[in-house]
Wavefront OBJ file of the C-alpha trace (Angstrom):
o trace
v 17.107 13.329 -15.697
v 14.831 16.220 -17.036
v 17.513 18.819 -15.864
v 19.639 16.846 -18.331
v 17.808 16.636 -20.873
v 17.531 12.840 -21.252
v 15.461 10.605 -23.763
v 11.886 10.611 -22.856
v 11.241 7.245 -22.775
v 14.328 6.782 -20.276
v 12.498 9.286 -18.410
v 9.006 7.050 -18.815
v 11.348 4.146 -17.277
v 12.657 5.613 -14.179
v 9.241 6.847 -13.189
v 7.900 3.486 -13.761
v 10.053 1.857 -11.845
v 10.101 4.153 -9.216
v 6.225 3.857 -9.308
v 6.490 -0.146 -9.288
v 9.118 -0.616 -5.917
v 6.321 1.848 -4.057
v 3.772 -0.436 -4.432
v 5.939 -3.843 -3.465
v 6.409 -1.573 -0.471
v 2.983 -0.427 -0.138
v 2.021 -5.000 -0.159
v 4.644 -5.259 2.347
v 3.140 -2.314 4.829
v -0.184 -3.659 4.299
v 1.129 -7.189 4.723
v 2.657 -6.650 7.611
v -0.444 -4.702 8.910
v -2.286 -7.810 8.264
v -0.311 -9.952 10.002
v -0.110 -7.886 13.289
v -2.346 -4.972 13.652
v -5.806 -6.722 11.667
v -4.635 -10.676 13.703
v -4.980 -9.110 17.175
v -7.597 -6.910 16.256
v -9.568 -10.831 14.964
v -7.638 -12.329 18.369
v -9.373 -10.089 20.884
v -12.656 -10.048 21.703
v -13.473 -6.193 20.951
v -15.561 -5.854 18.249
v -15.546 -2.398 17.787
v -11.339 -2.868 17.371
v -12.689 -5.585 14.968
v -14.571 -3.081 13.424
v -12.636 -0.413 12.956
v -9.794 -2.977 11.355
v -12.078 -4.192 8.785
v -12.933 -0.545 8.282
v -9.321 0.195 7.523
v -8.611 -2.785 5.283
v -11.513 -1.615 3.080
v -10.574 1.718 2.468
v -7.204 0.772 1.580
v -9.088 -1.377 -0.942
v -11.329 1.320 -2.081
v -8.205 3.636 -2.908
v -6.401 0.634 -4.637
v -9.241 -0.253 -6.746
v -10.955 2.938 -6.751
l 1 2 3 4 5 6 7 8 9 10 11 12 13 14 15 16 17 18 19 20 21 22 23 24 25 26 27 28 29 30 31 32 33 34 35 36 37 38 39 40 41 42 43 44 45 46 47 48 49 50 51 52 53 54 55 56 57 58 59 60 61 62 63 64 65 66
């Protein structure tokens, strides 16, 4: 689009966009890392697994928030 010398705010659009279906995928990775990885991690009885789940989770918070 820049190559061709579009509007700006077409430009503006596109990138917006683009930046809003990452982050639906981004909720659905860290959905679905919920729902398996962080549920057996809470269904075991290893704390340190546990642990380091919780660990994750929060830094993906951190960066999201950050």
């Amino acid at each position: 689009m820049i190559e061709e010398d579009r509007y700006c705010v077409d430009i503006l659009n596109q990138t917006m966009a683009v930046r809003s279906a990452l982050a639906q995928v981004e909720v659905l990775i860290l959905q679905d890392h919920a729902d398996e990885c962080v549920e057996q991690a809470i269904a075991s009885s290893d704390l340190e697994a546990q642990r380091q789940k919780f660990r994750e989770l929060v830094g993906i918070f951190e960066k999201v928030c950050g």
